[in-house]
N, C-alpha and C positions, 0 to 999 in steps of 0.2 A: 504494500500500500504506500501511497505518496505521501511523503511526510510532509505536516502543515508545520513550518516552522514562525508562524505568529507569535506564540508568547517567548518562543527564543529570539526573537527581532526586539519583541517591546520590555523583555527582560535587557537586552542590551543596552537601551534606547536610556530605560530608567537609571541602569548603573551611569552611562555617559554623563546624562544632563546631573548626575550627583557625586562624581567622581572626586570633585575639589569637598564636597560637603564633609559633613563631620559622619565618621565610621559608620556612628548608628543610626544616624539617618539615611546614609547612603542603604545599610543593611534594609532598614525596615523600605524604604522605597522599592528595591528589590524586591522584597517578599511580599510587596503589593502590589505589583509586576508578575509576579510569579504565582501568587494562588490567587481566587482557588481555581485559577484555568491547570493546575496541573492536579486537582482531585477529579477522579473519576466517580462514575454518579450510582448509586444505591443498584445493585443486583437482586432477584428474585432471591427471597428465604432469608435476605438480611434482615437484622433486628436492630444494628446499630447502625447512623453512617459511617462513612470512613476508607475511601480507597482510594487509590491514590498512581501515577503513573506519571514519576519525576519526568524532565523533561531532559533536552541534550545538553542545555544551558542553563545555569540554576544557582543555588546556593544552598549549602547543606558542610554539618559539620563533619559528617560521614564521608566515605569513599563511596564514588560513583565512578565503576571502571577502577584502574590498576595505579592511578596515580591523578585523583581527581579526589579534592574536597572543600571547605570552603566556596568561594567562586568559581566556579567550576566548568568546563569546555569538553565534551564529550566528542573532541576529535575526530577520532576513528570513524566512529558513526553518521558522525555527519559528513564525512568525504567520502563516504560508502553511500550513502542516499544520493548524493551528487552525483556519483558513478553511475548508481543503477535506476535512477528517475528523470524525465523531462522535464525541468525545470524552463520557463523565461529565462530571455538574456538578464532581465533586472531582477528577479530572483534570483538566479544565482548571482550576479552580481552583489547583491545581500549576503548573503550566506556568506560566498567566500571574503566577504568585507568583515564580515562577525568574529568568523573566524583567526582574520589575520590580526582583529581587535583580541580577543581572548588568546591567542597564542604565547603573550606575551602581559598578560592581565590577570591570570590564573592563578587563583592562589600558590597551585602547586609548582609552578615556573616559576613567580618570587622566591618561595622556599629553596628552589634547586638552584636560583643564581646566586642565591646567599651561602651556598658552599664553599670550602676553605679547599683549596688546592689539593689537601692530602682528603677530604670525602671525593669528588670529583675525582679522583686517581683509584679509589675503594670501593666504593658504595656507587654502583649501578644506579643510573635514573630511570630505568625500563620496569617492567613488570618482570618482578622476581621469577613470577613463576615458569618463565622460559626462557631463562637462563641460567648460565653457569657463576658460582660463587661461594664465598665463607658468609658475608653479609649483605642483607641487603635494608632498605629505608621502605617505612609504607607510610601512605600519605593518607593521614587519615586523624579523627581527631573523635574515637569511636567509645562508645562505652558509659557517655553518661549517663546515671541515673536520677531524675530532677525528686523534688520534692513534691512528691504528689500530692503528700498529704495533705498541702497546704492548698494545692489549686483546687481540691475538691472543700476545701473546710472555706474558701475567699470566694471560689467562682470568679468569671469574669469581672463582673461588678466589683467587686470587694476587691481585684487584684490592680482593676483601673484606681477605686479610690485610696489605695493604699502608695501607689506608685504619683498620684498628684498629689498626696502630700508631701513627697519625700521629694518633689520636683519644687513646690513650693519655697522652701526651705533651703534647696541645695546652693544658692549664693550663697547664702548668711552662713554656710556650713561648709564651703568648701567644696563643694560638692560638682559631678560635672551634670548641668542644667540637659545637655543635648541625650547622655543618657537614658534620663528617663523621656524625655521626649519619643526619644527612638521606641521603647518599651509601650508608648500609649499607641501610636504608628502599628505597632503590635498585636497588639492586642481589639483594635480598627480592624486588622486583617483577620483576625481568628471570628469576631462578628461575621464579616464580607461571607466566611468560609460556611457557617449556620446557617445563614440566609443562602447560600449556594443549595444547601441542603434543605433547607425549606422548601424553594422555588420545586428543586427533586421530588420530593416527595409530596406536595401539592399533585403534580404532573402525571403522577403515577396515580396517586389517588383518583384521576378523571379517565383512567385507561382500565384501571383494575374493576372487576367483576365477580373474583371470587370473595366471600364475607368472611372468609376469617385473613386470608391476606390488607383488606382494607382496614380490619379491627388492629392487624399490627402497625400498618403504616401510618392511621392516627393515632395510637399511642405515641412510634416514633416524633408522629409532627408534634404532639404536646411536648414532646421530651428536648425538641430539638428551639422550639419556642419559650420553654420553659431557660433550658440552659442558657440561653443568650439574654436573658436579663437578670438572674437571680444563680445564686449560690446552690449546687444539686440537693433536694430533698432526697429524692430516691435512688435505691440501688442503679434503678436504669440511667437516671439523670447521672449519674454517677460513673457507671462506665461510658456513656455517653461523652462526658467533659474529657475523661479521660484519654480516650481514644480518639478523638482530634487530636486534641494538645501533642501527642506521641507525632503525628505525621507534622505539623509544623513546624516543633522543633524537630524534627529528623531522628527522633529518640525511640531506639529499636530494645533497650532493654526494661524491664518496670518494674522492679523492684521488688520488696517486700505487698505485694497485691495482698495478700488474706489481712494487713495488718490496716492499708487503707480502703478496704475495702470490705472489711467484716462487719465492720457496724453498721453500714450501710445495707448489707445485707439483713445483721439481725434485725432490725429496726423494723425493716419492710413484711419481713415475715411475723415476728411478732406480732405484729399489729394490723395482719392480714390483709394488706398492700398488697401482697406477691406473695403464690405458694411456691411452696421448693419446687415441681416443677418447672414452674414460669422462668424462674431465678437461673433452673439450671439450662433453660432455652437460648437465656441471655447471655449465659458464659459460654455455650456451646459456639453461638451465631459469634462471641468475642475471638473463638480457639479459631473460629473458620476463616474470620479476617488477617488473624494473623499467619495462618498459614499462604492465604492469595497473596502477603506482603511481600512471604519467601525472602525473607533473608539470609537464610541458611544457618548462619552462625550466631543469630542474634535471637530474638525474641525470647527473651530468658524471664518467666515467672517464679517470684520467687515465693513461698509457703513453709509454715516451722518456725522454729529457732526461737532462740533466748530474746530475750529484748524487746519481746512486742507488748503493746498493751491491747488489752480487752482481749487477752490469749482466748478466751472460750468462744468469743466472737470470730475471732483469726480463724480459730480452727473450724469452724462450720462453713467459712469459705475454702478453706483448704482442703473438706472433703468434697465440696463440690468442685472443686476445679478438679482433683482427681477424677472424678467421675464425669467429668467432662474431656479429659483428657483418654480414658476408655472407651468413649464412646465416640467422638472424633476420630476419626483413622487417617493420624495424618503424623509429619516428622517435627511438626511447631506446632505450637510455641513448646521453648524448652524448659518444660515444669520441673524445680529442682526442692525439694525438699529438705529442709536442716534437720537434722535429726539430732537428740541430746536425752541424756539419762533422764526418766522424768515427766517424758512428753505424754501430751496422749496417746494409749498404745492404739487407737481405734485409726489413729491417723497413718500410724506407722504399719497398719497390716493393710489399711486399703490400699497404701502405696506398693507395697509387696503385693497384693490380686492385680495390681496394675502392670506393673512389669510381668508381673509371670503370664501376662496373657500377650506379654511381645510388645510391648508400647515404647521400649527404651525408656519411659518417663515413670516416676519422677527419677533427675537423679539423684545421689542421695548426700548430703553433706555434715558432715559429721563435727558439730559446734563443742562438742566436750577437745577435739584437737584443736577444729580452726579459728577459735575465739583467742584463745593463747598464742598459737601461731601469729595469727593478723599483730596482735600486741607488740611481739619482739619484732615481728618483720619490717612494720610499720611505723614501730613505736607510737603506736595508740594506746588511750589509755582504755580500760577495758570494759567501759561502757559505750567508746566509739566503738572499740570492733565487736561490741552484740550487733552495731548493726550493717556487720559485713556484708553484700552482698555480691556472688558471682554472676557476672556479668560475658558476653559475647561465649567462649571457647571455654569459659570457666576463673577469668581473672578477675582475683580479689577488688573492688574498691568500698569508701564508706558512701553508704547511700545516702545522697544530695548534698556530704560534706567535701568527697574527696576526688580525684579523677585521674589515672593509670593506663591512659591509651597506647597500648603496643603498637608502635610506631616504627619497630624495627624486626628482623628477626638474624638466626643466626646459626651457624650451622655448625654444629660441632662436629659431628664425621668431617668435610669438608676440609673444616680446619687443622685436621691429625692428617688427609691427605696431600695437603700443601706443604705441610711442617714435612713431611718425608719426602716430598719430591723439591727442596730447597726453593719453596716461595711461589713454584710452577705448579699451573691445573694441568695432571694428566690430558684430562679432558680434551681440553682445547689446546694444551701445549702455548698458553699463557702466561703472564705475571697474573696472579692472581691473591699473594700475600707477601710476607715478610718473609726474604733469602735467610735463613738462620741455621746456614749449612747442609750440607747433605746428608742424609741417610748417615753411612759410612764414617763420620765428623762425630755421633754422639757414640761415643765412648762407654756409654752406659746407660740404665732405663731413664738412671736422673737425670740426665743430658736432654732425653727427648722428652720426658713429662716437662724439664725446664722449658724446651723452646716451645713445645705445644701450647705451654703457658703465656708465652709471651706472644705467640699468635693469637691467641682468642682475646689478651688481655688486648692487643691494639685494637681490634672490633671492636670490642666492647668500650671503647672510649670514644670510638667515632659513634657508635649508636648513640651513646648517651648525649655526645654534644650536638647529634642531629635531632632527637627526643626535644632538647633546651629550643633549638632555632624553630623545630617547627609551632612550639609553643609562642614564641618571640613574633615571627612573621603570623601567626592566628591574632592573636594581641593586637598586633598594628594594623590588621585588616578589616578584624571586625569585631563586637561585642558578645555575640550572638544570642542575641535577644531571646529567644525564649527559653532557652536554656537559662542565660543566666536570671531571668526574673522567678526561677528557680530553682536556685543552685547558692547554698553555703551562704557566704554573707554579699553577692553582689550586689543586692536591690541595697544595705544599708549602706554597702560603700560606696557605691556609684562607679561599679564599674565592672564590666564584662568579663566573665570566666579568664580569658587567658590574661587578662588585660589588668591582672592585680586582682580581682575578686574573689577567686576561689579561696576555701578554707586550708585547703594539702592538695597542694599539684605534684601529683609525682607522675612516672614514666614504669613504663615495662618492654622488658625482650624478650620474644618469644625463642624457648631454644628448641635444636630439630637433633634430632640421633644421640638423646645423650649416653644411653646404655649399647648402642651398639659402638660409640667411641670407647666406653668404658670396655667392654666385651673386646676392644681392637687393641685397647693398651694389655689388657691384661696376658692375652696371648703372645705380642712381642714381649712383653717382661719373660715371661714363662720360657718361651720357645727361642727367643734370639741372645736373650743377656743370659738368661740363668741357667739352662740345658747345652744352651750354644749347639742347638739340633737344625735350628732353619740359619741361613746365613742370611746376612742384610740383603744381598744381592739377591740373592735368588727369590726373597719374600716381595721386593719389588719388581722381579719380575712376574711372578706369581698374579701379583696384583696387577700390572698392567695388562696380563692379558689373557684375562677373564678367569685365573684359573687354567686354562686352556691347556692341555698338557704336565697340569700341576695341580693334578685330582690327590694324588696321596700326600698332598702338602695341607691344602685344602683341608681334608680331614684331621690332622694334627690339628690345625685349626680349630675347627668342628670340634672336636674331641677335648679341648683347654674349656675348665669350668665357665659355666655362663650364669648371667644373671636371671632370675627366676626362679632357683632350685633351690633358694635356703643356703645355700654355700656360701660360707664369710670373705673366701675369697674373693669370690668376683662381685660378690655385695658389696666389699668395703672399698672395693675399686668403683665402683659405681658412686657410691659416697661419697671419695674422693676428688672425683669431675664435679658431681652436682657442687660440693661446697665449695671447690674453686671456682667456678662460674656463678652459682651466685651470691658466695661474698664479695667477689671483686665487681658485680654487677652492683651489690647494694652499696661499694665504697664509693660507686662514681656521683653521689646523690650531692656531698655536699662541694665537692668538685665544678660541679656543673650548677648548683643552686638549686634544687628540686628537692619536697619535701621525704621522696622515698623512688629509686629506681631498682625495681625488683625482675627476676627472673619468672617467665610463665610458662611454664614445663605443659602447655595444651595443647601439643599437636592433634592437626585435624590432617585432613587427606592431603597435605604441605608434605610429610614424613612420605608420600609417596611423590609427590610433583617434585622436591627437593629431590629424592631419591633416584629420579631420571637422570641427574647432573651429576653424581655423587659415583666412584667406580668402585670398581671391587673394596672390600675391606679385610682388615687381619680377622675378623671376627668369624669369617666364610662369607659373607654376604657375597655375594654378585654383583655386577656394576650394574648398577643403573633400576636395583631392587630397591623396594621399600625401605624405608630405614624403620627401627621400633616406631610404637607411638604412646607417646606421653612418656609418662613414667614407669608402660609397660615392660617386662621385656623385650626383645625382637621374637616376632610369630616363628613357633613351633621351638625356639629354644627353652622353655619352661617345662622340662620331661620329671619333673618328680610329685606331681598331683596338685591339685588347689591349696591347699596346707603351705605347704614349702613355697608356692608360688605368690602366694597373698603372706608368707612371712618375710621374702623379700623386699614386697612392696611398701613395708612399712619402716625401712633399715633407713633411705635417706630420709634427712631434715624436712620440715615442715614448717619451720620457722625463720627461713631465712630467703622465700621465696613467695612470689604472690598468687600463688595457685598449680596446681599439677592435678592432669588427670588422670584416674588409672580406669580400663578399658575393663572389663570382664564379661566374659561370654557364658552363659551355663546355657544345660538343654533344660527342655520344655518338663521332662521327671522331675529334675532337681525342686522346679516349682510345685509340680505338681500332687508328686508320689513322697518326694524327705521334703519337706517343709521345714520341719523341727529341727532335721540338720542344714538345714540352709541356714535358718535363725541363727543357732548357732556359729555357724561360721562366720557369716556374718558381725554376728556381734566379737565373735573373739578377735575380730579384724579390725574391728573400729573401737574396741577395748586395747588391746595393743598400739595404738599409735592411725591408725586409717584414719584418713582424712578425707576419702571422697571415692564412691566409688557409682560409675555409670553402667550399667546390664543391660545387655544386650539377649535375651531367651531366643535361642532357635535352635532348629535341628538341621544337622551339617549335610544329611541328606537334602532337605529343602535348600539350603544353600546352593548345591550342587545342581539341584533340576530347576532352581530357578535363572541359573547359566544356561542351560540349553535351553529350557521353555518359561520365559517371561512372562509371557503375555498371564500364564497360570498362576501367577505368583507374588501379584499386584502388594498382596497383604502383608510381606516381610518387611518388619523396619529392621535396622541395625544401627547401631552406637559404631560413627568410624571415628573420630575421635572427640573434636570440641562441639562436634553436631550428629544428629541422625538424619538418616537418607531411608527412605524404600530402595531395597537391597538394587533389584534389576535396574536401576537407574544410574548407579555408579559404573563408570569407567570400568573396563573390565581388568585394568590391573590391580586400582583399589579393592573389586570384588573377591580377587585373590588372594589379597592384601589381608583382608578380614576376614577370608577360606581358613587361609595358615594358622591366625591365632587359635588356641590351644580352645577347646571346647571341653567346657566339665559339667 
């Protein structure tokens, strides 16, 4: 279809004529330029409004595309429409005038000319994920979670009258006057957006014919007429405010839901407003919205945990979202449950029929570790981190106080294969790190653990001071209005998330391969320093070429302990990566001025896109194979039962990083037929030290026949790492990927 680029013209138009203006004016003229022509209008069986189909041109704090956020140009796309459509001479002559405007207007092109000689020489400006590298930058500014509670406790109303007072007053205080101005421009827009929706469902209302679809669509239209002048009375009013407000500001995660949203629930049912059915039609028609959002990696609800109030109230939303999460059959939203000595058990076994019927959800998080953990990691005090919440892939921030956008990632395999080929990518037969001798030059294990160290250590300083800049250029571009009028202390300080408002800015690096690095050291210690059985030479060449002819080496390989089994050796090698990586990631915090930059052990299907680039390893791996994911082992090296396998996963730290995921696979029995010893294992796992664990239930047969016959096998989700997918829909290496790991 021919692309109308109209609101990418007059989103242009609007930045131009406000370009000299002040940040948040110029922002909010944009975003009333830009919606609500880019929400899409009420579908048959919706309950709530709210859809939404960003444009090419736009602004958002998220990534749109591989290196797009902020003010944003969707390139590629739009020189692909020009390609493949008949456009006017003066039409295209628009377009490519827009474009040659945004080429160099972009937030994410500020960012990248603000590089320092040595990022630009390191750090790739392409999309990571097809290329070769140790590190790479993502351009993105992802993960906050605003303060809901407040937008549903003020409403519009209440948040316009609260923001002109604070505009009143900000001379006489110091204060910057055009901030809140920008915030009222704001919140104009989020009106324009109800009224979009009104007009919708008006319109429908004169087409539709069936009476119980008309019955819901005038309730919608009270709800939606209701919320545009007053503060939500009801649960619907309530998700209703909510679920705008998420696409405005660009806000893909939500937080603690059963805490601001329990009362609003009981209230309604108590007092026979809405019966639990009705309630749970509304959460359902909520789960379905967010799944058409597809974000993949985001949509993260969160349910449980220490720190909430009106906990009885919390909990009667958090069985219904469970039960709306069973009865949806879909990979979103990712419903994640805290779990803690003490809770209700009623919540914690519906969450168990939930998984064991294959939903991947909830996953589970385990507050008796990660409330401690968040403390020392974070240096929170221990009433901020009750209100930890995981966020996109799994990484820790505090909700609406604090903000941790992995902006980086980094690849530890990678970087042990450059440290042995002196600074060169086999790969490419490139510069691709720091020359710190050859092979043959380290003298001993401690020579190469030394220089391995000093390769990841240089990453890890370009990430952190790419993390600081792209904070810096966010700052200076824009405020970003609806996040920050609710976010931490911006509204009292007058001034925008990046731009000095936030409560704790800190940063995170996602890391990739760290147990099959550990897995890769541990076998040269064993095999080349301490047996002196493989020679240097011969294991490099081993590795360059594939194995190939060097199958009985290969197995010696294979054969040297692996992590997974309970065995202290290659456990406390594994230990020894993790805490080099991220205490030297949490040292670079006050280095760079950030209140915490932590390490986030949450590989998602990256652990195989990375693993394309990545060549053989000492561990056995194969070039161009998956690397482990998370904080799992590497698939099918975990050979001594669940026991042994879930005692490893608990050996590294948990307090010195901001999240790690661990993967777990059981069959459809384990749920079904031992319950009592699932319990248990379970608990003796999250009793010992577990800190999170996501379930995946299938049976490896169905895995198998849903490789050859798809079309049959619609209904498999799986857990591939920071997200679920229905199985037949991944790449057929990932589906491999997730074949291999150990089934119990």
């Amino acid at each position: 279809m021919k692309y109308n680029f109209f609101t990418e013209l007059k989103f242009t138009s609007a930045y131009k004529e406000y370009i000299n203006a002040h940040p948040a004016i110029r922002e909010a003229m944009c975003l009333k330029a830009q919606y609500p022509d880019y929400f899409d209008g009420i579908t048959e069986g919706d309950l709530l409004a709210g859809r939404i189909q960003h444009g090419l041109i736009g602004f958002s704090p998220d990534e749109w595309g591989p290196t797009a956020f902020g003010y944003y140009c969707l390139t590629t796309e739009i020189e692909k429409h020009l390609k493949e459509n008949d456009y006017s001479t003066e039409q295209r002559t628009e377009i490519e005038e827009i474009l040659e405007f945004w080429s160099t207007e972009n937030t994410s092109f500020k960012l990248r000319s603000r590089y320092t000689e040595e990022m630009k020489k390191y750090l790739p400006s392409d999309d990571w994920m097809n290329q070769s590298g140790i590190a790479f930058p993502l351009y993105r500014l992802t993960g906050g979670t605003p303060d809901f509670s407040t937008l549903l406790k003020l409403g519009i109303p209440g948040l316009r009258d609260k923001i002109t007072k604070l505009l009143e007053s900000a001379d006489a205080e110091s204060k910057d006057p055009d901030f809140y101005r920008g915030l009222l421009i704001a919140l104009d827009v989020f009106v324009n957006v109800i009224d979009f929706y009104i007009d919708n469902v008006k319109q429908l209302l004169g087409k539709e014919t069936g009476q119980s679809r008309i019955s819901d669509l005038e309730k919608l239209l009270n709800v939606l007429e209701a919320v545009k002048i007053s503060k939500p009375r009801t649960f619907h009013e309530a998700l209703q405010l909510f679920w705008l407000y998420t696409f405005l500001g660009d806000v893909r995660n939500y937080g603690r839901m059963d805490m601001y949203m329990g009362d609003f629930l009981a209230s309604d049912i108590d007092n026979g407003i809405i019966t639990e059915e009705e309630a749970l039609r509304l959460v359902q028609s909520l789960w379905k919205l967010m799944v058409d959002r597809h974000t993949v990696v985001h949509n993260r609800v969160i349910i449980g945990g220490r720190g909430r109030r009106n906990e009885k109230n919390a909990d009667r939303f958090a069985m219904l979202a469970l039960e709306a999460s069973r009865t949806v059959l879909a990979i979103e939203p990712q419903l994640s449950l805290r779990i803690y000595k003490g809770m209700n058990p009623e919540v914690y076994e519906k969450a168990l029929d939930v998984i064991g019927e294959g939903r991947t959800f909830p996953i589970l998080y385990n507050d008796d570790v990660n409330i401690g953990s968040v403390v020392k990691a974070f240096e929170f005090n221990k009433l901020d981190a009750e209100q930890y919440v995981p966020y996109g892939c799994g990484e820790y921030i505090i909700e609406h106080e604090s903000f941790g956008t992995p902006s980086g990632v980094i690849n530890l395999l990678k970087a042990l294969e450059v440290t042995l080929h002196n600074g060169i990518d086999p790969m490419t037969g490139k510069e691709a790190g720091l020359a710190l001798g050859d092979f043959n030059s380290f003298k001993s294990f401690g020579d190469l653990w030394n220089a391995y160290n000093k390769q990841v250590e240089h990453f890890v300083r370009l990430m952190a001071e790419q993390e600081v800049l792209e904070y810096k250029v966010a700052g200076e571009t824009a405020p970003f209005l609806f996040m920050s009028m609710l976010y931490g202390e911006c509204l009292d300080s007058g001034k925008g998330m990046f731009s000095g408002g936030i409560k704790y800015l800190g940063g995170t690096l996602e890391t990739y391969g760290n147990t099959n690095t550990s897995d890769s050291l541990l076998a040269i210690k064993k095999l080349v320093y301490e047996s002196n059985s493989v020679p240097k030479g011969e294991l490099l060449q081993a590795l360059d070429s594939d194995f190939e002819g060097y199958e009985l080496l290969r197995k010696k390989l294979l054969d040297v302990p692996k992590y997974g089994n309970d065995n202290n050796e290659a456990d406390n090698m594994v230990s020894k990566v993790h805490e080099h990586v991220c205490t030297y990631v949490r040292e670079q915090k006050d280095r760079v001025g950030l209140h915490s930059y932590l390490v986030v052990n949450i590989n998602n299907s990256a652990n195989t896109l990375m693993g394309h680039s990545t060549s053989a390893s000492a561990d056995g791996r194969k070039s161009c194979m998956s690397m482990n994911n998370g904080n799992n082992p590497t698939s099918g090296y975990d050979k001594n039962g669940v026991t042994a396998m879930l005692n490893s996963l608990v050996k590294p730290r948990t307090d010195i990083h901001a999240g790690a995921v661990q993967n777990l696979k059981f069959s459809k029995n384990m749920f079904r037929e031992k319950r009592d010893i699932l319990k248990s294992l379970l608990q003796t796992y999250f009793d010992n030290g577990g800190a999170q664990a996501m379930i995946t239930v299938v049976d490896k047969d169905d895995l198998r026949s849903a490789m050859k016959e798809p079309e049959k096998y619609q209904h498999i989700f799986v857990r591939v790492g920071g997200f679920s997918a229905r199985f037949v829909e991944l790449a057929r290496d990932i589906q491999e990927d997730i074949l291999t790991r150990t089934l119990y």
